[in-house]
PAZA-153335 format. One line per 4 residues: number of its first residue (from 1); their letters; for each residue y, x negated, z negated of N, C-alpha, C, CB. Coordinates in steps of 0.001 Angstrom, whole numbers, padded with zeros to 6 digits. Glycine has a CB too. Example, Ala and Ser with C-alpha at 12.3 -4.5 7.8 and 13.67 -1.06 7.14 Angstrom:
% PAZA-153335
1 = as = -005690:-013190:-007800:-004500:-012300:-007800:-003300:-013200:-007800:-004473:-011308:-009046  -002250:-012850:-007080:-001060:-013670:-007140:000030:-012900:-007870:-000598:-014084:-005725
***
This chain:
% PAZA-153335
1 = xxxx = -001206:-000799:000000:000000:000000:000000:001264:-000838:000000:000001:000907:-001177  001128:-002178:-000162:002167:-002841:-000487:002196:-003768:000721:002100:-003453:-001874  001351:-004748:000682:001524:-005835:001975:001475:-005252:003539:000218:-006964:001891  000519:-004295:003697:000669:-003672:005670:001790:-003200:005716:-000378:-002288:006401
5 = xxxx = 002928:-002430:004856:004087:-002068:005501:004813:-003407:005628:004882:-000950:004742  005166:-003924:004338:005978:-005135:004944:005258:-006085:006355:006167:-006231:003567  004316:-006110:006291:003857:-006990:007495:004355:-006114:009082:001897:-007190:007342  004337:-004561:008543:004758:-003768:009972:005976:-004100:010162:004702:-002169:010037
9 = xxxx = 006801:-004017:009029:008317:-004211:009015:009085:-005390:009937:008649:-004504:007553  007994:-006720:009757:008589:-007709:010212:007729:-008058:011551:008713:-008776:009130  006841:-007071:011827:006346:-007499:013069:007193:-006830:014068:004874:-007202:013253  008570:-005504:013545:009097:-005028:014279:008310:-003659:014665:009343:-005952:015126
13 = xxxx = 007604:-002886:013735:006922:-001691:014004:008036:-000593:013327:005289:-001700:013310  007702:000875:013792:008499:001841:013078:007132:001766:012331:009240:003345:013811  007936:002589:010712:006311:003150:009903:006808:004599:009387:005635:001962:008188  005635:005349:009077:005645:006166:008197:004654:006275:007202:005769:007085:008709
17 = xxxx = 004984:005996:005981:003698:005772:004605:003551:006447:004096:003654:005015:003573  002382:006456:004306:001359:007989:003747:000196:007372:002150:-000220:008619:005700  000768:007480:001240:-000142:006670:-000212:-000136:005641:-000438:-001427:006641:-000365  001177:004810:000051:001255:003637:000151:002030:003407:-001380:001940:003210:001555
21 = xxxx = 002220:003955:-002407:002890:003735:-003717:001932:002812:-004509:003186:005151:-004517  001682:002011:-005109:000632:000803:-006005:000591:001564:-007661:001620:-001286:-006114  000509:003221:-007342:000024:003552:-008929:-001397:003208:-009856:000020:004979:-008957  -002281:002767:-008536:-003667:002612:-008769:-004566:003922:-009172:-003754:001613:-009822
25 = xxxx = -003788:005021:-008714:-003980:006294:-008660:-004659:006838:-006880:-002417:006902:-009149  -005454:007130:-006787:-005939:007460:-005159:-005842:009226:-004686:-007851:006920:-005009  -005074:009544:-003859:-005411:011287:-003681:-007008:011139:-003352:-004390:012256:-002107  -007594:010464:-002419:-008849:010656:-001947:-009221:009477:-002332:-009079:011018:-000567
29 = xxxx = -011052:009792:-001698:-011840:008755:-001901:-010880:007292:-001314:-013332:009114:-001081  -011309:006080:-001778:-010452:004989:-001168:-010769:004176:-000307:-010053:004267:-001895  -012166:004641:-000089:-013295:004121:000874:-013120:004807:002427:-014887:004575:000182  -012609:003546:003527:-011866:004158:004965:-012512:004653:005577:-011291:003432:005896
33 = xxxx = -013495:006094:005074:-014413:006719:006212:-013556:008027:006165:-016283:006911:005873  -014045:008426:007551:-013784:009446:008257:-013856:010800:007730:-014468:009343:009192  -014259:010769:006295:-013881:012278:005797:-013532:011994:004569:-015018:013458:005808  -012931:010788:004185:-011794:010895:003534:-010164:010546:004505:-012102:009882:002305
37 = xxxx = -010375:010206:005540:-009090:010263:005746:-008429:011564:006417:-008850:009169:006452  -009006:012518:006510:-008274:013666:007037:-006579:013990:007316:-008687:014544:006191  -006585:013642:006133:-004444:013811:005440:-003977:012399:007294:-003867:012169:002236  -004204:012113:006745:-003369:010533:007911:-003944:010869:009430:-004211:008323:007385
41 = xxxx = -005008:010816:009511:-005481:011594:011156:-004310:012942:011472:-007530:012516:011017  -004203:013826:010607:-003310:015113:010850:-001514:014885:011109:-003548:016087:009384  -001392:013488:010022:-000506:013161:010313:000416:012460:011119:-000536:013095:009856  -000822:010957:011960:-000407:010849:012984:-000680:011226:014121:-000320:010145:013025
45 = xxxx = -000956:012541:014504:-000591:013451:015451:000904:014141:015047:-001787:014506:015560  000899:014789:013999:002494:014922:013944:003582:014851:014298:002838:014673:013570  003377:013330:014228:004412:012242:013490:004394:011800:015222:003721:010826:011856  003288:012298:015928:003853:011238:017299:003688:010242:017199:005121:011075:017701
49 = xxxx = 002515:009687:016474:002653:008071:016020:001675:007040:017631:001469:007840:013887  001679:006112:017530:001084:005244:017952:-000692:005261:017792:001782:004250:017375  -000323:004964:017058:-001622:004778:015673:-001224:004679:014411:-002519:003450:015687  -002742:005242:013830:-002802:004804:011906:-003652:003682:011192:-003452:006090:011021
53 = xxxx = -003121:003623:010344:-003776:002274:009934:-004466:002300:008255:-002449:001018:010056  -005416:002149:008265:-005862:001993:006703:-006653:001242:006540:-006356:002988:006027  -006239:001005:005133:-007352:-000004:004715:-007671:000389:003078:-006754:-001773:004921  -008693:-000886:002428:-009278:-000393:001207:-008132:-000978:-000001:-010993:-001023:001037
57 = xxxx = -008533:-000562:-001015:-007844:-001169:-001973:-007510:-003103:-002318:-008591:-000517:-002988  -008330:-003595:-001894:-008416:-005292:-001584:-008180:-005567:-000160:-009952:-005993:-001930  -007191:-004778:000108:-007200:-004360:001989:-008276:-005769:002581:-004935:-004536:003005  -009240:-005742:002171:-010508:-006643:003309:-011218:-005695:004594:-012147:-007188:002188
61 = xxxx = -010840:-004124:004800:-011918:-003620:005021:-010456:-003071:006046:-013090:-002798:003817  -010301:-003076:007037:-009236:-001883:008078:-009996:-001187:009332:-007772:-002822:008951  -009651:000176:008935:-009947:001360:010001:-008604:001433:010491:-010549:002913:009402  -008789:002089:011771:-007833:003013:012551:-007796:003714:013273:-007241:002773:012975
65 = xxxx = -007121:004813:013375:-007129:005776:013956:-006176:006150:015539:-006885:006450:012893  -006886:006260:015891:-005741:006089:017793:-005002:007551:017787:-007110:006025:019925  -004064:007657:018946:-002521:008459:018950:-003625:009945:018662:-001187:008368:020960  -003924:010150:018980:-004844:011870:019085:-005589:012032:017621:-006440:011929:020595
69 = xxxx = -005370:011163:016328:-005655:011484:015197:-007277:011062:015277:-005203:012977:014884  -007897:010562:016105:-009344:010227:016183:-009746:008632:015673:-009777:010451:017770  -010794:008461:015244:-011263:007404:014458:-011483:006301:015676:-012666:007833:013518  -010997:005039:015353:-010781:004437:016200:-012821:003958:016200:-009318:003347:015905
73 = xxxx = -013201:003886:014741:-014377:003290:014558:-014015:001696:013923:-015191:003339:016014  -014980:002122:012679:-015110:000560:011966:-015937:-000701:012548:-015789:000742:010589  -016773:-000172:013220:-017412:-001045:013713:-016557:-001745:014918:-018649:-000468:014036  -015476:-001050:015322:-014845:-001258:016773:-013404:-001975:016375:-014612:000376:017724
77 = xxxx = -012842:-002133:015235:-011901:-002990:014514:-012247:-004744:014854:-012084:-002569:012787  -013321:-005116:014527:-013794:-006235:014917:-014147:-006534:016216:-014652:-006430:014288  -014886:-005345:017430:-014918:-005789:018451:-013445:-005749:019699:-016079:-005161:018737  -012561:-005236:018852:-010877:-005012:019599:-010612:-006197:019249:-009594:-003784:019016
81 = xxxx = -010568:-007169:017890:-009847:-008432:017952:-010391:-009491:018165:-009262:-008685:017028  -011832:-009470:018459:-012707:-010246:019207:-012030:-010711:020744:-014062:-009355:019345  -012296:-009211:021142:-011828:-009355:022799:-010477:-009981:023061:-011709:-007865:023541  -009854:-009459:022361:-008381:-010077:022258:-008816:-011464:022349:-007426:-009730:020803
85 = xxxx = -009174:-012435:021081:-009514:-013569:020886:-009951:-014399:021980:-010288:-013497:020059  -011390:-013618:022094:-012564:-014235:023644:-011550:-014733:024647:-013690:-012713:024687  -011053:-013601:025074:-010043:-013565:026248:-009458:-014706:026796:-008994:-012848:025936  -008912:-015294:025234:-007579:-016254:025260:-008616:-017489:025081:-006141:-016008:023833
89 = xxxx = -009533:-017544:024415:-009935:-018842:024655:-011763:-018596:023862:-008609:-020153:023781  -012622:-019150:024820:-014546:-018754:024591:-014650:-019239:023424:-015917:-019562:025661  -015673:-018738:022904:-016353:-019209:021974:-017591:-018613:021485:-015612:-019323:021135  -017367:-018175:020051:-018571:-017873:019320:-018201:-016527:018585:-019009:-019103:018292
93 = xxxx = -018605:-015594:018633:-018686:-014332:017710:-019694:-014059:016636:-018830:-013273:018495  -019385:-014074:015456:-020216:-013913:014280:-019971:-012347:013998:-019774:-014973:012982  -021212:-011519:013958:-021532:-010305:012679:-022839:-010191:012108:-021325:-008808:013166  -022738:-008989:011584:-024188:-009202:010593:-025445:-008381:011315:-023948:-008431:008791
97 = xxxx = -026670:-008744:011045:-027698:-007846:011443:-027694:-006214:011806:-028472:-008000:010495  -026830:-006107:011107:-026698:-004115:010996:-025455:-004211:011913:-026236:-003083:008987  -024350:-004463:012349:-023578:-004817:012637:-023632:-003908:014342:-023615:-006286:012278  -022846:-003611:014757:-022831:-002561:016464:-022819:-003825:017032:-021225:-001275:017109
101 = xxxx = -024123:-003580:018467:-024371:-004448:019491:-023038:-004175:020429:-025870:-004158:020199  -022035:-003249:020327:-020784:-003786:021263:-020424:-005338:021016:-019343:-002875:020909  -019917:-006026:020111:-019766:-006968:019300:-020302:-008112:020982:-020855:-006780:017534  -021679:-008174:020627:-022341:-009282:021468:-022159:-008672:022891:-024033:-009603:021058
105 = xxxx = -021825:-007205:023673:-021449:-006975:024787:-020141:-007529:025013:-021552:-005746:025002  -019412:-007242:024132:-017681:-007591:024522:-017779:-009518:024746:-016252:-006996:022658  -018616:-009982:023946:-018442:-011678:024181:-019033:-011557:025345:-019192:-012905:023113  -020203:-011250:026026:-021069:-011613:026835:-020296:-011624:028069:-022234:-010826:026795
109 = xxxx = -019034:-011048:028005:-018376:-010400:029330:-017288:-011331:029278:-017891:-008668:029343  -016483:-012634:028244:-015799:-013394:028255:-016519:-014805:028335:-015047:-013098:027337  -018096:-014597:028866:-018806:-015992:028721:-018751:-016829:027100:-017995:-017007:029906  -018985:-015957:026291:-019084:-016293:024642:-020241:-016074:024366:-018251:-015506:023616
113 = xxxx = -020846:-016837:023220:-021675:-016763:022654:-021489:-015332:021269:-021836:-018226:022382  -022765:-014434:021111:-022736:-013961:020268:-024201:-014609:019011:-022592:-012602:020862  -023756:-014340:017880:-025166:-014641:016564:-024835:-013418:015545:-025028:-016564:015421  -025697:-013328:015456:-026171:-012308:013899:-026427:-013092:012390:-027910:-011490:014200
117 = xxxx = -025918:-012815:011673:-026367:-013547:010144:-027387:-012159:009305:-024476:-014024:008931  -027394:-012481:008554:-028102:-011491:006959:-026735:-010954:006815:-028828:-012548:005120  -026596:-009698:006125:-025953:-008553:005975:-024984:-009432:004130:-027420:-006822:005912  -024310:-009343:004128:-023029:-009754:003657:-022145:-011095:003752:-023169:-009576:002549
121 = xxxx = -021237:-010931:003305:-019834:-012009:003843:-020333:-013105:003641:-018296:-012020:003049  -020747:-013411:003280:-021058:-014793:002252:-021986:-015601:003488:-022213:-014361:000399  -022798:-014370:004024:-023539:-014901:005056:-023217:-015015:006017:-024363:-014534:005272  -021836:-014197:006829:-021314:-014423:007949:-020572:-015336:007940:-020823:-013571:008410
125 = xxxx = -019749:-015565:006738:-019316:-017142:007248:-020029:-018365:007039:-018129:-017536:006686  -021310:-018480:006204:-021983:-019471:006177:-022200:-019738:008116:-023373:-019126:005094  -023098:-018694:008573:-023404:-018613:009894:-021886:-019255:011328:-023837:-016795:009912  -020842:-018540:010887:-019334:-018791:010773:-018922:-020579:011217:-018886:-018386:008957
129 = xxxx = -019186:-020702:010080:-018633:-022072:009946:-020242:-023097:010785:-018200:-022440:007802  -020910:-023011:010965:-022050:-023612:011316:-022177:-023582:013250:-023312:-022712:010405  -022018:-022309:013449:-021870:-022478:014804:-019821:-022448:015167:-022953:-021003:015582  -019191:-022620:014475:-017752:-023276:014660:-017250:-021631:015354:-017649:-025067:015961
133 = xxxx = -017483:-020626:014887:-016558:-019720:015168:-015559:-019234:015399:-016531:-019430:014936  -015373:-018495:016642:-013923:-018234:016813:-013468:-017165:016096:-013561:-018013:018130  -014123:-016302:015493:-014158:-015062:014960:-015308:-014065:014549:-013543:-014548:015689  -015089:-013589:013602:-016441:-012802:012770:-016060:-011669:011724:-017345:-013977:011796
137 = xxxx = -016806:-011338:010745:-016734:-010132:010340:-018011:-009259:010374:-015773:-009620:011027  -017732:-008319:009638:-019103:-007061:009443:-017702:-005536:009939:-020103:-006934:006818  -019349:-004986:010476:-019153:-003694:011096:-018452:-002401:010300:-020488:-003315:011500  -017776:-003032:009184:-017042:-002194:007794:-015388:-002411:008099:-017547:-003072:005938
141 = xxxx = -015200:-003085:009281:-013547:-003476:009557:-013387:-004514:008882:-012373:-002460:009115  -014464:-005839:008691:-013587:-006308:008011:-013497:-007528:009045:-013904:-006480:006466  -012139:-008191:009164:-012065:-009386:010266:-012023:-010886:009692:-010683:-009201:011168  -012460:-011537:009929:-012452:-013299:009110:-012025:-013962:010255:-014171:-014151:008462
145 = xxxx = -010961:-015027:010452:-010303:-015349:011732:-010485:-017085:010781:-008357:-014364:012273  -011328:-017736:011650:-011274:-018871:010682:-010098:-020221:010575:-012570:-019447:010925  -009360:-019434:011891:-007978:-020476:011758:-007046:-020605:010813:-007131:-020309:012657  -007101:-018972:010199:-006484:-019266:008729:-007098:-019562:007680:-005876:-018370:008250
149 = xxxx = -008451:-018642:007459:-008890:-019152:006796:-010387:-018078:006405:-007798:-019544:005910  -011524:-018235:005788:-012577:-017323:005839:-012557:-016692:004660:-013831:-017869:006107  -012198:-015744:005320:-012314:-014526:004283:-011803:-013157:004826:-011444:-014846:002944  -012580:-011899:004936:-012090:-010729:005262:-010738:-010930:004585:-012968:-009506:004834
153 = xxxx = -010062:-010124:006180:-008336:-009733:005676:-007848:-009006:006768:-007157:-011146:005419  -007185:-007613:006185:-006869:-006592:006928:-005622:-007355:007462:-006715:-005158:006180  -004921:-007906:007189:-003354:-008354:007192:-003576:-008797:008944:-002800:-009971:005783  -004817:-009845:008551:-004922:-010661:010123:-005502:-009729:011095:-005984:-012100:010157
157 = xxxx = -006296:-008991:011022:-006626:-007763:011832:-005581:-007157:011686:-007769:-006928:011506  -004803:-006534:011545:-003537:-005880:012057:-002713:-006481:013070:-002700:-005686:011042  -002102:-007689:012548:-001188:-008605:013342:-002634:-008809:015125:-000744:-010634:011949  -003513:-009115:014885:-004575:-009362:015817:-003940:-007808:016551:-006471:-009543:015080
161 = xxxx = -004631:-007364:015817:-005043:-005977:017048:-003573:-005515:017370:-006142:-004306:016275  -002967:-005316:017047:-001442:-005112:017576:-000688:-005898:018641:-000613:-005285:016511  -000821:-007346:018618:-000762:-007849:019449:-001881:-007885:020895:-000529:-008706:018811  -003204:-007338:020839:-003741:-007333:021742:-003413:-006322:022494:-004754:-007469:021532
165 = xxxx = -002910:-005029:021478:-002732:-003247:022253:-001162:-003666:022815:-002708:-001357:020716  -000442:-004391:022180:000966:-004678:022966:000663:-005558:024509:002074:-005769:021807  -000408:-006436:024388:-000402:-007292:025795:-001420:-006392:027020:-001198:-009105:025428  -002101:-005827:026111:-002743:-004804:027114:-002027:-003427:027774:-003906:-004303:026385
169 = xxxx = -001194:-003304:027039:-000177:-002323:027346:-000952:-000459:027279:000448:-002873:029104  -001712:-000371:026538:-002650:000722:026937:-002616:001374:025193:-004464:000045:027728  -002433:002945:025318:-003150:003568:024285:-003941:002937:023569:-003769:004440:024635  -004375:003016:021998:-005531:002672:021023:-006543:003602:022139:-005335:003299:019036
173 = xxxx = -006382:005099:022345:-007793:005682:022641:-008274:004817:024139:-007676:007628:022873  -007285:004417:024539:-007748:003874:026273:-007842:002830:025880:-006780:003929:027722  -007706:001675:025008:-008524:000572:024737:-009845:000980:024211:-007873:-000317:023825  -010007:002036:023163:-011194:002207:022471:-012504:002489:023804:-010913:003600:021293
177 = xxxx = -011643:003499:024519:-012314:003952:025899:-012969:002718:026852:-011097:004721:026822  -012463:001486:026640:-013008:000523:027915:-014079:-000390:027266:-011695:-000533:028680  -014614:-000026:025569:-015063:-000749:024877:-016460:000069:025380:-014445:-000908:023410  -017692:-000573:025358:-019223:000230:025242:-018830:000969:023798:-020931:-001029:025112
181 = xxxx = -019829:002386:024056:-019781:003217:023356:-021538:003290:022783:-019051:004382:024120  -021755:002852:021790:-022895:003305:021152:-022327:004138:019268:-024037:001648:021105  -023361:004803:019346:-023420:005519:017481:-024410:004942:016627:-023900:007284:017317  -023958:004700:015437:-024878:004029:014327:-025632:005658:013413:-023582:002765:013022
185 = xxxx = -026828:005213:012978:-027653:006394:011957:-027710:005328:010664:-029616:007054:012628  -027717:006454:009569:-028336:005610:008406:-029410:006524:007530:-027055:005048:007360  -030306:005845:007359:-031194:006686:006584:-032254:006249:005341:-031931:007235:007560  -032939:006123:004761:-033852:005918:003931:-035662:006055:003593:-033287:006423:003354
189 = xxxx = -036301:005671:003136:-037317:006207:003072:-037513:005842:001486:-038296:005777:004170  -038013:006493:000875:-038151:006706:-000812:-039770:006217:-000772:-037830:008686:-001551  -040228:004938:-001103:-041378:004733:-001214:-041942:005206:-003246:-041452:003035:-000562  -043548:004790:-003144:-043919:005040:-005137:-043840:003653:-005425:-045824:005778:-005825
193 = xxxx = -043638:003137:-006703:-043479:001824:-006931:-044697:001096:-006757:-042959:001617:-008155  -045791:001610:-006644:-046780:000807:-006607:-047026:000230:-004970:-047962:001601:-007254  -046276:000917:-004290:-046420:000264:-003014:-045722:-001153:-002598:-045984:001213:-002131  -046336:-001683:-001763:-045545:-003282:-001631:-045170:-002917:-000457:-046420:-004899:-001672
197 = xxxx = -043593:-003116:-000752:-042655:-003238:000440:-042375:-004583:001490:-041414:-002961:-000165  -042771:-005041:001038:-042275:-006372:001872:-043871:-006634:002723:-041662:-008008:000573  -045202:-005982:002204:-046417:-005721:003456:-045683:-004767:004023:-048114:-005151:003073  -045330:-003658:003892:-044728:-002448:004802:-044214:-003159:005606:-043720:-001385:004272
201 = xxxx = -043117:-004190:005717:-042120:-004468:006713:-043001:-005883:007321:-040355:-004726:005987  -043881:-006167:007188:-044874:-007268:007282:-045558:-006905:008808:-046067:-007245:005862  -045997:-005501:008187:-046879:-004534:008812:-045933:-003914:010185:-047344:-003272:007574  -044509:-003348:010001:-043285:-003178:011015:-043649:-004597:011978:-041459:-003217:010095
205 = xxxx = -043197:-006057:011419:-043077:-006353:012325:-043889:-006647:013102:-042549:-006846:012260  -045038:-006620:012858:-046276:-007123:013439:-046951:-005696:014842:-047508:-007396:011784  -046213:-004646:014673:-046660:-003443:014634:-045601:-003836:016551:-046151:-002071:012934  -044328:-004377:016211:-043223:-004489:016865:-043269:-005918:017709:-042082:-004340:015857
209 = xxxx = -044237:-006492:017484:-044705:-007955:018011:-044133:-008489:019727:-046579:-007855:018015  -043852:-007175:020382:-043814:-007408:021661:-042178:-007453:021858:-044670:-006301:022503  -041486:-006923:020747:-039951:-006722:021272:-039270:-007437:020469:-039323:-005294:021285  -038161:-007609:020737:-037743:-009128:019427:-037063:-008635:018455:-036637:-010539:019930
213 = xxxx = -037631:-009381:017400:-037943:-009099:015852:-036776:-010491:015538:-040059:-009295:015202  -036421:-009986:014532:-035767:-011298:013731:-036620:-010884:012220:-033586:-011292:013597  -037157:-011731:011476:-037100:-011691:009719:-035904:-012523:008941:-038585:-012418:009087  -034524:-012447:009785:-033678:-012916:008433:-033417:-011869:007594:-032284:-013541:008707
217 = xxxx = -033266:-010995:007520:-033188:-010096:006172:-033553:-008759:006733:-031601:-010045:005354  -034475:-008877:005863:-035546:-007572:006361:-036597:-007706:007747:-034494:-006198:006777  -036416:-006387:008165:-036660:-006726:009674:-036046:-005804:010769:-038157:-006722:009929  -035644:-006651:011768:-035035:-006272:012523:-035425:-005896:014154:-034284:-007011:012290
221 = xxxx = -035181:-004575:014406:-036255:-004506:015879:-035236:-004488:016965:-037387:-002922:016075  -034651:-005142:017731:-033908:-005131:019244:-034904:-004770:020318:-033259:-006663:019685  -034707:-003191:020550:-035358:-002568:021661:-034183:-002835:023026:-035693:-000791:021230  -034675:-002646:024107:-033671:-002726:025196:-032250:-001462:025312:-034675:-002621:026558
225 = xxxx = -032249:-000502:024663:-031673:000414:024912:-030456:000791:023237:-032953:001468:025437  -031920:000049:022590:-031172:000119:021141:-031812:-000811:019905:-031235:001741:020607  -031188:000048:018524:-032063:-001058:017623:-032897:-000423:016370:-030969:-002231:016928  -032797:-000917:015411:-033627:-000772:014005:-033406:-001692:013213:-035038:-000756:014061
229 = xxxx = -033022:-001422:011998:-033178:-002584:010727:-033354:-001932:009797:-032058:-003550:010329  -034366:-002440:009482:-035197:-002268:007342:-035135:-003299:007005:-037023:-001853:006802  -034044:-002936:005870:-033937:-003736:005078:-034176:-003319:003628:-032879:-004213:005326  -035103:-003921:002747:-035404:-002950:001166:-034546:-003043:000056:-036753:-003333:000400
233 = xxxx = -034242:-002338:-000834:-033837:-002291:-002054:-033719:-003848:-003192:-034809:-001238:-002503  -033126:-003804:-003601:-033585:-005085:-004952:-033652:-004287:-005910:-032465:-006447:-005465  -033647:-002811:-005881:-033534:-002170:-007070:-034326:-001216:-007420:-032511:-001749:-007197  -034240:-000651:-006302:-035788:000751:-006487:-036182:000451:-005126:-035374:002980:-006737
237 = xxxx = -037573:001116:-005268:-038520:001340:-004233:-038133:002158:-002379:-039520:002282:-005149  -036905:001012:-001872:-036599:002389:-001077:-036359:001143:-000014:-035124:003767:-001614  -036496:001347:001379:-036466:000727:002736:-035198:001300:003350:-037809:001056:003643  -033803:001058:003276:-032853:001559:004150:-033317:001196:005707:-031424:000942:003739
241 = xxxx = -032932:002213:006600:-033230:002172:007719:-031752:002422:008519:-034382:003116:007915  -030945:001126:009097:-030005:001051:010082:-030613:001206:011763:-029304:-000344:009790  -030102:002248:012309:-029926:002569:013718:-028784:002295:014697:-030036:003739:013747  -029321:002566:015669:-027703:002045:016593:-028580:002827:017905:-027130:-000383:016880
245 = xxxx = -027661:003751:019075:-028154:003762:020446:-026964:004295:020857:-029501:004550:020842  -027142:005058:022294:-026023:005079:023035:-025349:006489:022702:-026365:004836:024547  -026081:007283:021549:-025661:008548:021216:-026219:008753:020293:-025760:009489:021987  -025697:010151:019326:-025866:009735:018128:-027439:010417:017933:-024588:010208:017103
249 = xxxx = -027905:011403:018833:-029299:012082:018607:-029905:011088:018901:-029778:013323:019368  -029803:010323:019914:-030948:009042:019916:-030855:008299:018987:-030954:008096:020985  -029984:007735:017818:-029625:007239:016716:-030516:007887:015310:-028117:007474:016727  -030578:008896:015433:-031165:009385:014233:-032267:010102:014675:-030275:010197:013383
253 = xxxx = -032874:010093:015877:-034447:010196:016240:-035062:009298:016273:-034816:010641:017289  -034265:007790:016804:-035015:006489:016358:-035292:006434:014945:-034233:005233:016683  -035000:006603:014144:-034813:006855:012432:-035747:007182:012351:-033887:007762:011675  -035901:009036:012290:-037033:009680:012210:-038514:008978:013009:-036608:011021:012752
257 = xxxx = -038715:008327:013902:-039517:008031:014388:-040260:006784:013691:-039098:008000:015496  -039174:005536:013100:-039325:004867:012659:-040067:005023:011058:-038345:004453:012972  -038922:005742:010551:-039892:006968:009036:-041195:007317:009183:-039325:008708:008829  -041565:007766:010372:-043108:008355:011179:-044006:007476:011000:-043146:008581:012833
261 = xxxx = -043495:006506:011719:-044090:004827:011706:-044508:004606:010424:-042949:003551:012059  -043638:004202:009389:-043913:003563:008088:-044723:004702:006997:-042362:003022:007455  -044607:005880:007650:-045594:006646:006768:-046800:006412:007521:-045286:008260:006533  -047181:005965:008232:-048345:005817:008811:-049255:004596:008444:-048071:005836:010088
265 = xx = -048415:003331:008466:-049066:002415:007027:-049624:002423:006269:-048722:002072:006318  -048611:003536:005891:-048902:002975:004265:-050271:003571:003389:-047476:003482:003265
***
């Protein structure tokens, strides 16, 4: 609430602030999904705005929303200042296993390398700094630009993506529009404790032998069209199941199918 306006201020943006006061008081959830931000989508249609901009309370995490009040997509925060990046000079794109395969389409098309790490920060910039990254981040908005320095920060994703929608000269929705469009599912399976999870996903990949599998955390299935990741609990007995395809019923029928699968194991 405090640092993105001044940063709009001096980048030369108009603003209008919507909960931007530092009471440590929240009207809504503070977490930048799409049905808590209702109030700010309504408003920049209103308001005639450009775009909206939010982020979390440690602003590490930025969503946005394009001129028509629509979700720009979290996962698509990182692949807008990627492209920007790629563009201007190749390299390397870091996200995490769960992470939207746009990510590795948008490099592939600037002659960049894309890699996947294990699912939190800690691991994308280990991965980051190892293959000399030009840029990285997880599919939650959050951007790590390692010229300043590694660490999610909405501040540098703003200044990023603003400057890319100013040189491109195009709407947020007509940039969002030229990006591949796939939908993510999320789902679960509730195993009994006496079952061993880590044969279950033993058993996945072996089951999956023909299509490529990664075991850095969990397991991970890259089908040609789409994906899969189980990854288990450290806490209770439960296998989260990440999806990704080109729509969202194929997203959460891969799920269900996959659920099908692992009850069949066990």
């Amino acid at each position: 609430g405090i640092a993105i306006p001044m940063l709009l201020d001096k980048l030369g943006c108009e603003t209008v602030k919507l909960y931007c006061e530092p009471t440590g008081h929240f009207p809504h959830n503070p977490e930048p999904l799409k049905e808590h931000l209702g109030d700010i989508c309504e408003l920049v249609k209103k308001e005639g705005a450009d775009f909206g901009i939010v982020v979390d309370p440690d602003v590490d995490r930025l969503a946005l929303i394009d001129e028509k009040g629509e979700m720009f997509g979290e996962e698509y925060t990182l692949v807008a200042v990627a492209d920007y990046l790629l563009k201007n000079k190749n390299g390397v794109a870091i996200s995490n296993l769960s992470s939207s395969r746009a990510l590795r389409d948008v490099a592939k098309t600037h002659n960049s390398e894309y890699f996947a790490s294990a699912v939190g920060e800690v691991n994308v910039v280990t991965l980051m700094k190892e293959k000399n990254a030009v840029i990285g981040g997880e599919g939650n908005g959050g951007i790590i630009y390692p010229d300043l320095h590694y660490g999610r920060d909405s501040l540098v994703g703003v200044a990023l993506f603003l400057t890319h929608l100013a040189k491109e000269n195009k709407t947020v929705s007509e940039l969002r529009a030229g990006y591949p469009s796939y939908f993510m599912g999320k789902k679960k399976i509730e195993l009994t404790p006496e079952i061993n999870v880590d044969d279950i996903l033993s058993k996945m990949e072996k089951e999956y032998q023909d299509e490529k599998v990664s075991t850095v955390d969990g397991v991970k299935i890259d089908f040609e069209n789409n994906w899969v990741h189980l990854r288990k609990s450290n806490t209770e007995p439960i296998i989260r199941i990440y999806t990704e395809a080109k729509s969202q019923e194929e997203a959460d029928k891969l799920g269900d199918d996959i659920i099908a699968k692992i009850k069949s194991l066990i």
